[in-house]
N, C-alpha and C positions, 0 to 999 in steps of 0.2 A: 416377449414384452416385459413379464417379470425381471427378467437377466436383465435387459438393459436396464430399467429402473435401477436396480439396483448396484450394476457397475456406475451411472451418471453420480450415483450418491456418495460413490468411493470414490472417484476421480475427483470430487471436489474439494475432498480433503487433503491432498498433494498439490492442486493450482496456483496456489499462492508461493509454496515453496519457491517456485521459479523465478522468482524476478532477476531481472537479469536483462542487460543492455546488450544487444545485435550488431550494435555497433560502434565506432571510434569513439569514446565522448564527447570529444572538440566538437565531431562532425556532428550528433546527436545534439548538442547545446545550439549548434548554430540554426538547426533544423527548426530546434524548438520557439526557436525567437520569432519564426518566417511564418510560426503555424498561427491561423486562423482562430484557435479554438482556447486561447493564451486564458482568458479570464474562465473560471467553471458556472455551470447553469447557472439559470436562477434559481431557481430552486433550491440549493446551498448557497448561495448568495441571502436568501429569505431567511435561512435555519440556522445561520451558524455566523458567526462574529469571532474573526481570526485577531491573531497579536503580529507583528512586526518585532518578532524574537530571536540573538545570532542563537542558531544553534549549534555552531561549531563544536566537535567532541564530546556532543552529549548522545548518551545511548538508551534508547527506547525500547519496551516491549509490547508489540501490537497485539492486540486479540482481534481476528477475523473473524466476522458470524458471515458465510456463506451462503444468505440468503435463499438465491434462486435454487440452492440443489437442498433446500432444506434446513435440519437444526448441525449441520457441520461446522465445526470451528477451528483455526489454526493459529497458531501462537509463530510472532517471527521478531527476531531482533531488528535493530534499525538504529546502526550509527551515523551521524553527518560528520562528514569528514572533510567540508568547504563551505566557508560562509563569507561571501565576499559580495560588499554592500555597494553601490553606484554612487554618485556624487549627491547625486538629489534626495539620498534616502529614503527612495522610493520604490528600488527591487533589491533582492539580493539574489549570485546565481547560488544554489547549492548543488554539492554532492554530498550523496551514501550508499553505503551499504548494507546490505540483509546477509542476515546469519539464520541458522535454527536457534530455536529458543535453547537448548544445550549444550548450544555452542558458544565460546569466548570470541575476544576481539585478536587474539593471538591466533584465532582458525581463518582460514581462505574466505572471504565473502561470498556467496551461492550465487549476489549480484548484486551490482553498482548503478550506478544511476546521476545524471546531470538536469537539474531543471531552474527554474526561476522562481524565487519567492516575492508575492507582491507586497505593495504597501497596508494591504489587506489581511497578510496572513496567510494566503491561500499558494499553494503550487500543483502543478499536476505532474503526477508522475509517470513518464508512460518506458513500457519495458521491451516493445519490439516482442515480435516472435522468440520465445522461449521455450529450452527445451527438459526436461526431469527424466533422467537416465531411469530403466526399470527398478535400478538397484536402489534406488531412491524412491519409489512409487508405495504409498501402500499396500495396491492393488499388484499381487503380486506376477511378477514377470510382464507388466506394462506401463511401458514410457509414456510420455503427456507430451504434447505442443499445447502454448497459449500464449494470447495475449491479454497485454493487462493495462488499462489506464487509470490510476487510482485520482481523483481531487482529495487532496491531502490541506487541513487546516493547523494551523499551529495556534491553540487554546493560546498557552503560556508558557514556560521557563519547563513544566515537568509534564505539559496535555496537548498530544494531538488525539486529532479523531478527522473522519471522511468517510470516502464511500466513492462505487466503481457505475459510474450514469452514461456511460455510452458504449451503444451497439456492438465498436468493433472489439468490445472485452469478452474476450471467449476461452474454453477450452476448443481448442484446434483439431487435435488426435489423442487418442483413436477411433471419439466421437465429438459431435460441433454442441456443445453447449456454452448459452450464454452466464457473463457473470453480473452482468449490469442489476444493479441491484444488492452489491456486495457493501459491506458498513465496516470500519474500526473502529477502533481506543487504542491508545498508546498512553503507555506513567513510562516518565522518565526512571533509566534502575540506578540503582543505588552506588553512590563511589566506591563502594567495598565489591559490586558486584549480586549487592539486593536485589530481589525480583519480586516485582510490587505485588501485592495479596488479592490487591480487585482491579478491575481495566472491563471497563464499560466497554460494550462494540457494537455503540454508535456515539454521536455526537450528543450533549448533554441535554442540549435544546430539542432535538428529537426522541431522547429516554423520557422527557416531562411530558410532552407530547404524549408518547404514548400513554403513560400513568395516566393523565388526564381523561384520554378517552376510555381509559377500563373506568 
């Protein structure tokens, strides 16, 4: 029982690494438009108040607080590299891609991604079945399956922030743990390649929140 606890705590800290698209992108965009679940809860709906931002070629640095497996955290880059707006100016579809935080834009992305920006602010990002080679795991000599569906909000021009609110966001293998309940912050980094000093991970409206209630 110990062992596990404390492999669930290690594995947490590699899950996010993966993001990473299962399949075509066309065919993933077109999926995405048919799904059911287009707008995120209410409950982010309630918390958070998006911008209608191009993000085209601007590059972020997420901080992930890993919630449900504890105080784990992971840091991942996040460039968009498509921002193409509809007539009504009311969606935009985007792509991007995730890096390691020590990784440049001249490195292979770890994973890419196609989704819809609303007039909201809001998109969701989902990554399909995902896999983290051993050699990449912290835990060492064990690989990860997961999935992942992030509601991602665009604050402004250099702030996103979100969080991971359904069931089927899990670590897969080599154990089934959920991630629902997973938070970011994103600062836009710097044209030189600055990496911002502080990066909240959660939304703003939810860090007041909490101050309020301590």
């Amino acid at each position: 029982m110990r062992f596990e606890k404390a492999l669930k705590r290690a594995l947490a800290g590699l899950v996010l690494f993966a993001l990473a698209c299962s399949v075509d992108p066309g065919e993933k965009y077109d999926n995405f438009l048919e799904r059911a679940d287009r707008t995120p809860p209410a409950i982010a709906d309630a918390s958070v108040t998006g911008a209608f931002v191009d993000l085209a070629g601007k590059d972020f640095l997420m901080n992930i607080a890993l919630n449900p497996l504890g105080d784990l955290a992971l840091r991942l880059r996040l460039l968009f590299t498509r921002f193409d707006v509809n007539a009504d100016m009311t969606e935009a579809g985007v792509s991007g891609e995730f890096r390691f935080e020590d990784e440049t834009n001249d490195d292979a992305p770890i994973a890419s991604f196609d989704t819809v920006l609303d007039e909201n602010g809001r998109m969701i990002v989902s990554t399909g079945v995902v896999f983290v080679p051993a050699d990449r795991s912290p835990v060492m000599d064990t690989a990860v399956e997961a999935e992942l569906n992030f509601v991602l909000f665009v604050l402004d021009e250099e702030t996103l922030c979100g969080q991971i609110e359904d069931d089927a966001s899990q670590v897969l293998q080599p154990i089934t743990l959920s991630l629902k309940g997973t938070t970011f912050g994103a600062k836009l980094i710097g044209p030189n390649g600055e990496l911002p000093m502080t990066i909240l991970d959660v939304c703003p409206m939810e860090a007041a929140d909490a101050g309020d209630a301590g």
